[in-house]
C-alpha positions in Angstrom: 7.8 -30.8 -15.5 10.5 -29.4 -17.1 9.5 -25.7 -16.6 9.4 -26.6 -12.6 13.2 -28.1 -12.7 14.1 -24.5 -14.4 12.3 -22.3 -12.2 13.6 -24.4 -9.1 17.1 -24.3 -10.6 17.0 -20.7 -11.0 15.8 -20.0 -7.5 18.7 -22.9 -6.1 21.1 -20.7 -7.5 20.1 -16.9 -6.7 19.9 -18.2 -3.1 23.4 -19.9 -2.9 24.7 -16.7 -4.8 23.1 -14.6 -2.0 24.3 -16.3 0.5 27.6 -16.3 -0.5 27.3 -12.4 -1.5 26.6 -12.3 2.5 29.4 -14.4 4.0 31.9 -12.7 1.5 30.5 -8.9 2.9 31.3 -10.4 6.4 34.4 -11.4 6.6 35.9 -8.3 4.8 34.2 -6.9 7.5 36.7 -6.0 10.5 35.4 -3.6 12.3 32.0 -1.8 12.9 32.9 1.8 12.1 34.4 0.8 8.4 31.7 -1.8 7.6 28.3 -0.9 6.2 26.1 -3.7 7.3 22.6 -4.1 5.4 19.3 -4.7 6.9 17.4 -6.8 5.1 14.4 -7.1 8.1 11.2 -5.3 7.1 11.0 -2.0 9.8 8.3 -0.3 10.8 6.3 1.9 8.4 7.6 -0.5 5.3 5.4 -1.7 2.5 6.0 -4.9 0.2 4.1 -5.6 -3.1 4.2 -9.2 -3.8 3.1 -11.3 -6.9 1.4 -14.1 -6.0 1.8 -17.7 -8.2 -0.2 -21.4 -7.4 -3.3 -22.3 -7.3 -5.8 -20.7 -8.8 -7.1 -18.3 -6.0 -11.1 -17.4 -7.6 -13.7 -19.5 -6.6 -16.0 -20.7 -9.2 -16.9 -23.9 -8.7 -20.2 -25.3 -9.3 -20.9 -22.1 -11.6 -23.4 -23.1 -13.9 -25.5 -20.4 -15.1 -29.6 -21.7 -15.4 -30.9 -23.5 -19.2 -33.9 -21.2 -20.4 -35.9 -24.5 -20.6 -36.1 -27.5 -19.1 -35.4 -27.5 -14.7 -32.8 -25.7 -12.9 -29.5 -27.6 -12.3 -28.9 -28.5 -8.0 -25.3 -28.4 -8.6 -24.1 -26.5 -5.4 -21.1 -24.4 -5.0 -17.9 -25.9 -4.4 -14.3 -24.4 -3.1 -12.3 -25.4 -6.4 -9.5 -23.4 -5.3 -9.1 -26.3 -2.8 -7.9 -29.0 -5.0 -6.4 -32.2 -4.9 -4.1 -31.6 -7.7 -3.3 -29.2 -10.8 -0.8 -27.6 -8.3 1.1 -24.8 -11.0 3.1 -22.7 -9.1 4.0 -21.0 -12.7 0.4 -19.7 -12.5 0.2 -15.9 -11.4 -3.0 -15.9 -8.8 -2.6 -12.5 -7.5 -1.4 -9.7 -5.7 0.1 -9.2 -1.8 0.8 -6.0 -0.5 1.8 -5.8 3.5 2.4 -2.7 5.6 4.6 -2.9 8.5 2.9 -1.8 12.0 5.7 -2.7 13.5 8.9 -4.1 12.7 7.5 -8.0 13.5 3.4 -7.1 12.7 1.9 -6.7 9.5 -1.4 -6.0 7.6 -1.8 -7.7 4.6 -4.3 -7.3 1.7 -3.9 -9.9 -1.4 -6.6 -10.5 -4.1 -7.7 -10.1 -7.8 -10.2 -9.4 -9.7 -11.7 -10.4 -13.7 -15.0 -8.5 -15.5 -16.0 -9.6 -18.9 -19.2 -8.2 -20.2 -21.1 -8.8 -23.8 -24.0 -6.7 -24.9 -26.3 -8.8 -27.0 -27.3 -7.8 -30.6 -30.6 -9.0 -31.3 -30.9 -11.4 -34.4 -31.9 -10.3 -38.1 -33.9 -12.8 -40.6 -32.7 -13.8 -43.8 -34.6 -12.5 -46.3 -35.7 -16.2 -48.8 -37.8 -15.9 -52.0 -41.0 -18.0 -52.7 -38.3 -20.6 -54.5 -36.8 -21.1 -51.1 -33.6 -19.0 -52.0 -31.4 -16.4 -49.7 -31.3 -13.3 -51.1 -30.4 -11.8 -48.2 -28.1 -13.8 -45.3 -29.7 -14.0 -41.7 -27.7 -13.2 -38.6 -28.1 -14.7 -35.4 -28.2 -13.2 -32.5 -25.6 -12.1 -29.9 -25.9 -13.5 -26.3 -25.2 -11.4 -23.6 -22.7 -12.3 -21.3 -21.9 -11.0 -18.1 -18.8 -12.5 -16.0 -17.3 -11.4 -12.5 -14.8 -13.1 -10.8 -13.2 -11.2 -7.5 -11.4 -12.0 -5.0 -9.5 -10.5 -1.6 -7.9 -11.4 1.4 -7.8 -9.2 4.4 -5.4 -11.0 7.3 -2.3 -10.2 9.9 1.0 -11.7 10.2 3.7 -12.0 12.8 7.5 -11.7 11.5 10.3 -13.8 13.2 14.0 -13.8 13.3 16.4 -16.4 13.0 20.4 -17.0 12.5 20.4 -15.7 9.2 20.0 -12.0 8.4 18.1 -12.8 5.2 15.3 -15.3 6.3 11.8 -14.4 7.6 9.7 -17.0 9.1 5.9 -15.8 9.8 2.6 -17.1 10.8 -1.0 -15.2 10.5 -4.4 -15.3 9.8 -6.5 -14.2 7.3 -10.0 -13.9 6.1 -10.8 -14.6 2.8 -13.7 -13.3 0.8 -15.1 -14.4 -2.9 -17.4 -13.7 -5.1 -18.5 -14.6 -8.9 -21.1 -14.5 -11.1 -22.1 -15.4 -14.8 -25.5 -14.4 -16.5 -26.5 -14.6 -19.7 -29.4 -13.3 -22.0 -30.1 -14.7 -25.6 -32.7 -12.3 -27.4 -33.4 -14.9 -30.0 -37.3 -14.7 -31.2 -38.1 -17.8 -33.8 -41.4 -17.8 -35.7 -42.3 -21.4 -36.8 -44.1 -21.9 -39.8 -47.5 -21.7 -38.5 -47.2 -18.6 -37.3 -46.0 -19.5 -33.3 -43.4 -17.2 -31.6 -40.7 -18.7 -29.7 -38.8 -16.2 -27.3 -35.6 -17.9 -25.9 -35.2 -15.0 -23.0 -37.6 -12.3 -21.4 -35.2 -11.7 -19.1 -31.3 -12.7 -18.1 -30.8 -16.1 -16.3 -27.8 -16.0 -13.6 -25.8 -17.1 -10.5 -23.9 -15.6 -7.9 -21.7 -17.1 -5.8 -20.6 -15.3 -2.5 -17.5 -17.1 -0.2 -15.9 -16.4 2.8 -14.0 -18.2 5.5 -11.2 -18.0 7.9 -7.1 -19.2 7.2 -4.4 -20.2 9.3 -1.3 -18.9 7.5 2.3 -20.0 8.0 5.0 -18.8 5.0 8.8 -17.6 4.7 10.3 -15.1 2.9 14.2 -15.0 1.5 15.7 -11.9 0.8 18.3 -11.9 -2.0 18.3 -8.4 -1.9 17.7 -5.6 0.3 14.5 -5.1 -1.4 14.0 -8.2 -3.3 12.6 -11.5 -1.9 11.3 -15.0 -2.9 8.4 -16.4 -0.7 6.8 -19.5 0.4 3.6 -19.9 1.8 0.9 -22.4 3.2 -2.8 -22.3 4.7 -2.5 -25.2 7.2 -6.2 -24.8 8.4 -8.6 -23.4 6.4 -12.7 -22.6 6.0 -14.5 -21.7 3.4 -18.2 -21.6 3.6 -19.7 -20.5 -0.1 -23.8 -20.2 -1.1 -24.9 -19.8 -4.4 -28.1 -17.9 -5.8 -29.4 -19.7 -9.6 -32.0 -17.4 -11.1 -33.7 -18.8 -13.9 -35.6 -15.6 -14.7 -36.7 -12.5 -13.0 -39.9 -13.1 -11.1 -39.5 -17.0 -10.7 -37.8 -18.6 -7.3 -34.7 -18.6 -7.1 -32.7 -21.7 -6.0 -29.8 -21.8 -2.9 -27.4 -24.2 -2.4 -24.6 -23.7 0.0 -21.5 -25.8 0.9 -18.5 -25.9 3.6 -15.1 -26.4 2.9 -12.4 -27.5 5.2 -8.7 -27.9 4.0 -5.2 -29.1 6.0 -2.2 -28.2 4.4 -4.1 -28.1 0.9 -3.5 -24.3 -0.4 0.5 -22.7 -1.1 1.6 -19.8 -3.0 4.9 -18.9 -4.5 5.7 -14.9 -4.0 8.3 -12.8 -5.6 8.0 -9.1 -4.1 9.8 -6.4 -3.5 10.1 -4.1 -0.3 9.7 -0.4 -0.2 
């Protein structure tokens, strides 16, 4: 709690600095042709790069990778980037960057993007003498893991004026995309003492879940700076539709689950970015 009261603090005060950076630039301001007035309006041809802070923007619910024995789990895919709480807006989501068509339209492209991969190392027996002893120590086997987790957001957005020179309403839409997936392979091979092999994995066990949807998109951005600015944002509609694909082996049937998602009001992000 307290890191929001400092971060809002901060932000209460660059503002009301800015502002009264602007009125001050005003009225020493008597006449057009000895007063440099700055634009802050995005123009046409302009880029911003935005970093984006909230929620947590990949979607990986319901991302439970198949047992090697025993049946495969019917837990389906869920949107947990659609939440009912855990809102941190200190948590860095992503990246936004928007080109300027025009000076009020916009193309925008946001996202992100984490790959982990784990080679596995198969195990090596401990060598034991007839007394039961370790002469030499066993090692146990390394599991390969494989994890993808990507996201991106293609959408448009229309820029609006108002009173003051330094605030941007705008409202959009934008179509979201997600994908993930874990799999994992233990190489472990156990010999029991009357002679039976035991092989954990022939082959890797995964899932892969694929998202997409559609987002209304309704946000403000306030320029303390020619070409810095703080941003708010909100999805008041949104759709997500995700399906997931659990493979318990290669060869075997693979088990689908799929699952819609609709949210009001229910997604925000906090964006610091800077124009170009």
């Amino acid at each position: 709690m307290k890191k929001y009261l400092i971060l809002s603090f901060i932000l209460l005060i660059s503002l009301t600095s800015a502002n009264a950076q602007s009125k001050d630039s005003k009225s020493n301001c008597k006449s057009s042709d000895t007063c440099n007035v700055v634009k802050y309006a995005p123009e046409k041809g302009d880029f911003t790069a935005a970093m984006l802070f909230g929620r947590g923007a990949f979607l990986n619910g319901g991302l439970q990778v198949p047992s090697s024995n025993g049946s495969v789990s019917g837990i389906a895919p869920y949107a947990n980037d659609v939440d009912a709480n855990s809102n941190y807006i200190s948590n860095m989501v992503g990246a936004e960057g928007r080109y300027y068509v025009t000076d009020k339209f916009a193309l925008t492209l946001s996202g992100g993007a984490i790959f982990r991969n784990t080679p596995s190392q198969l195990a090596i027996p401990a060598v034991i003498d007839v007394n039961g002893n370790t002469i030499i120590q066993g090692y146990n086997a390394v599991i390969a893991d494989e994890r993808v987790d990507a996201n991106a957001t293609l959408g448009v957005q229309w820029l609006f004026n108002t009173k003051n020179d330094r605030l941007f309403p705008y409202v959009g839409v934008a179509l979201p995309f997600d994908y993930a997936r874990r799999s994992l392979f233990d190489p472990t091979i156990t010999v029991a003492d009357n002679g039976n092999v035991n092989i954990t994995d022939l082959t890797a066990r995964h899932i892969d879940i694929t998202a997409f949807g559609i987002q209304a998109v309704a946000g403000v951005d306030y320029y303390v700076a020619k070409d810095v600015f703080f941003g708010f944002e909100i999805k008041p509609v949104s759709y997500n539709y995700a399906f997931s694909v659990k493979s318990p082996a290669d060869g075997m049937i693979k088990l689908e689950a799929d699952t819609n998602t609709t949210s009001f009001f229910a997604q925000f992000s906090f964006k610091l970015g800077f124009k170009f």
